[in-house]
C-alpha positions in Angstrom: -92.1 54.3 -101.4 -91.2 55.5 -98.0 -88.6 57.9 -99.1 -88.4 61.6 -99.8 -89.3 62.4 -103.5 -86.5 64.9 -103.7 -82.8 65.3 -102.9 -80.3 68.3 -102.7 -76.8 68.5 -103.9 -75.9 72.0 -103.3 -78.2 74.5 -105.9 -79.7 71.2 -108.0 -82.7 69.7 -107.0 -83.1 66.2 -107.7 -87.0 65.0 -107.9 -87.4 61.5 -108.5 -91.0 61.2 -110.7 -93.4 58.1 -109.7 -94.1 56.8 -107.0 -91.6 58.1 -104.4 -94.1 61.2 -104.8 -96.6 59.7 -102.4 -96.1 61.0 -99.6 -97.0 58.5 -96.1 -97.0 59.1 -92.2 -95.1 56.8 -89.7 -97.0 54.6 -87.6 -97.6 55.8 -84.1 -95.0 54.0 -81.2 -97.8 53.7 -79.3 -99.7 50.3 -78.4 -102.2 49.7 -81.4 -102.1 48.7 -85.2 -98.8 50.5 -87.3 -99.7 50.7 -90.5 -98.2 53.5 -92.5 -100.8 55.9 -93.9 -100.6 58.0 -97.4 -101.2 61.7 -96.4 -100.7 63.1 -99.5 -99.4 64.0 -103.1 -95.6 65.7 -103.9 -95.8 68.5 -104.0 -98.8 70.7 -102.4 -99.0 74.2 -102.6 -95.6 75.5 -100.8 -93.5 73.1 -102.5 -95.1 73.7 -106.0 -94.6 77.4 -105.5 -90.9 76.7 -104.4 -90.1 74.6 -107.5 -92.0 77.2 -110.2 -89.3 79.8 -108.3 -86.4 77.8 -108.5 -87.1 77.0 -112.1 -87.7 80.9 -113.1 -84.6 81.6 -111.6 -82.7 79.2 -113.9 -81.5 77.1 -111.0 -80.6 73.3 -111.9 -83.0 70.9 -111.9 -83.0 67.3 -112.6 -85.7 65.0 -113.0 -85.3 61.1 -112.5 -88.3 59.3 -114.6 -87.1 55.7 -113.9 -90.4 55.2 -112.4 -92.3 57.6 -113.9 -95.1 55.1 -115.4 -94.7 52.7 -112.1 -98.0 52.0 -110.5 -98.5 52.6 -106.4 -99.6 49.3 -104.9 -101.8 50.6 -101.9 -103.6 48.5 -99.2 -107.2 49.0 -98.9 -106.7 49.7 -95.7 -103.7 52.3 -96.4 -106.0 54.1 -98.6 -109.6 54.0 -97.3 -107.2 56.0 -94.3 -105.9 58.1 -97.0 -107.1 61.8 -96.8 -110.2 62.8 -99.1 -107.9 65.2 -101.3 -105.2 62.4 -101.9 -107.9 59.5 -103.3 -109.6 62.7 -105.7 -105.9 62.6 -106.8 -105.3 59.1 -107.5 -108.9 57.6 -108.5 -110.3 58.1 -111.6 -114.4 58.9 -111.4 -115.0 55.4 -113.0 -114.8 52.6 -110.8 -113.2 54.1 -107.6 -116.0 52.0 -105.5 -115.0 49.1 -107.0 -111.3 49.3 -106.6 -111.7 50.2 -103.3 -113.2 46.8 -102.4 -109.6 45.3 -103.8 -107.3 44.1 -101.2 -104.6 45.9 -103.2 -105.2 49.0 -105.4 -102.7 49.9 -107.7 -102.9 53.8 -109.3 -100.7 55.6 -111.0 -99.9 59.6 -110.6 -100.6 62.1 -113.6 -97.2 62.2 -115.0 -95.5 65.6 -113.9 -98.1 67.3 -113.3 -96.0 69.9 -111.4 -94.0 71.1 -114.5 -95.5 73.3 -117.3 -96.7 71.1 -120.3 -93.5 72.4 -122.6 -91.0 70.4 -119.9 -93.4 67.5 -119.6 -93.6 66.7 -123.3 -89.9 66.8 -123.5 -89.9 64.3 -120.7 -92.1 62.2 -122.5 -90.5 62.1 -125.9 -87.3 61.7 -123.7 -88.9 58.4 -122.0 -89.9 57.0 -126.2 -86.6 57.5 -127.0 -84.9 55.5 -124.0 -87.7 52.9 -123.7 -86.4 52.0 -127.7 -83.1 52.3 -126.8 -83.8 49.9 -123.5 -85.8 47.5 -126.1 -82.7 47.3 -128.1 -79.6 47.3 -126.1 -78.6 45.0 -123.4 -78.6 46.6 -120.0 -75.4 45.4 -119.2 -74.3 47.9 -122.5 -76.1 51.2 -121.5 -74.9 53.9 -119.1 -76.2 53.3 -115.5 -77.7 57.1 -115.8 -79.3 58.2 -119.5 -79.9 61.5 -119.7 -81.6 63.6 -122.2 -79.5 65.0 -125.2 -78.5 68.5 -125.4 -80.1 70.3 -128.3 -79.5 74.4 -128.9 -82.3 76.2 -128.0 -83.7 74.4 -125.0 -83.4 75.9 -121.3 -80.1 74.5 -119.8 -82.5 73.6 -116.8 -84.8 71.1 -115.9 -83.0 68.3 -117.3 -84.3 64.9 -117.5 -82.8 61.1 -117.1 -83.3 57.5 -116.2 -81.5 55.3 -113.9 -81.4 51.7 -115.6 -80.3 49.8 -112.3 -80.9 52.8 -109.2 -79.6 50.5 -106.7 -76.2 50.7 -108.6 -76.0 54.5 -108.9 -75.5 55.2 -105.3 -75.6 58.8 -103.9 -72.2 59.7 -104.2 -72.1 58.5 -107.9 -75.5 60.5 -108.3 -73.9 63.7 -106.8 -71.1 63.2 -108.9 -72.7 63.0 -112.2 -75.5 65.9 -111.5 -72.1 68.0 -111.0 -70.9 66.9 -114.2 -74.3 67.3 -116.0 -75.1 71.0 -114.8 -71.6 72.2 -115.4 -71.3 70.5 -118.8 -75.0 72.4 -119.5 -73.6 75.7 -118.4 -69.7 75.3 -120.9 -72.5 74.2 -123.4 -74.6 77.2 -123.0 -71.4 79.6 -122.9 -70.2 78.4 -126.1 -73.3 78.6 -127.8 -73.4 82.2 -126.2 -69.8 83.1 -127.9 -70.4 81.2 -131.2 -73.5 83.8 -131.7 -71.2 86.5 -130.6 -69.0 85.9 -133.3 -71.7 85.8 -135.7 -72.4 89.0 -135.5 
């Protein structure tokens, strides 16, 4: 929860949907209470426009939904300090007064809101189809990353996945797969591009 919602391995960008989008401030070293306070919502204005740009320029982008439908366990305290703009975010109109008399308040963030609504509903079919694979299959017998299948005709970029155990894929292992993924997408892309050639 305390954690950057994206990471960098050279051009891809790596966002991790859920909860890691909540964005907090570090307690204060000086004398007095040190709670950590929500500030905001991944991403405002600057980073929205940065990923809309690195998408239109066909850059690589991967988006980890593991945790996509996870809730965010908040203290009342954490968010009755939470900025006006962050709880307009995270409360529904209905109730709000009452869930802010909990002790703990769990919300959820509007699933990728930050993507056009063509990428998010291939997210979400992509999340049906591994939630019946995961309902299935032993974990122990899946892939510690699933990713989303190719198909001709989609954009080689954003693609999506899930991490079934994220403490096992460490960052290394992350790196080396998102290398593997992107450059597979672009041998799939050039083959498709020659196979049309030829058809010609």
């Amino acid at each position: 929860m305390r954690f950057s919602p994206t990471l960098r391995f050279g051009e891809v960008l790596v966002v991790l949907e859920g909860p890691a989008r909540v964005l907090w401030k570090e307690p204060s070293p000086q004398p007095g209470p040190r709670d950590w306070t929500p500030t905001g919502i991944w991403p405002d204005e600057d980073q929205l426009a940065m990923v809309r740009e690195h998408i239109e320029k066909g850059l690589p982008l991967l988006v980890l939904l593991d945790e996509a439908h996870s809730r965010v366990p908040l203290l009342r305290q954490e968010l009755r300090a939470a900025p006006c703009r962050l709880l307009e975010s995270l409360l529904d109109d209905t109730g709000s007064d009452e869930l802010l008399d909990d002790e703990v308040v769990e919300v959820r963030l509007p699933f990728l809101d930050w993507l056009p609504d063509a990428h998010r509903d291939r997210a979400a079919r992509f999340l049906e189809d591994s939630d019946a694979a995961l309902s299935r299959t032993p974990v122990a017998l899946l892939p510690p990353l699933m990713t989303e299948e190719r198909q001709d005709g989609l954009p080689p970029s954003p693609r999506f996945a899930r991490r079934i155990l994220p403490n096992a894929l460490t960052a290394s292992r992350l790196a080396a797969a998102v290398e593997h993924l992107f450059v597979e997408g672009a041998q799939h892309c050039a083959a498709a591009g020659r196979g049309s050639e030829a058809d010609r």
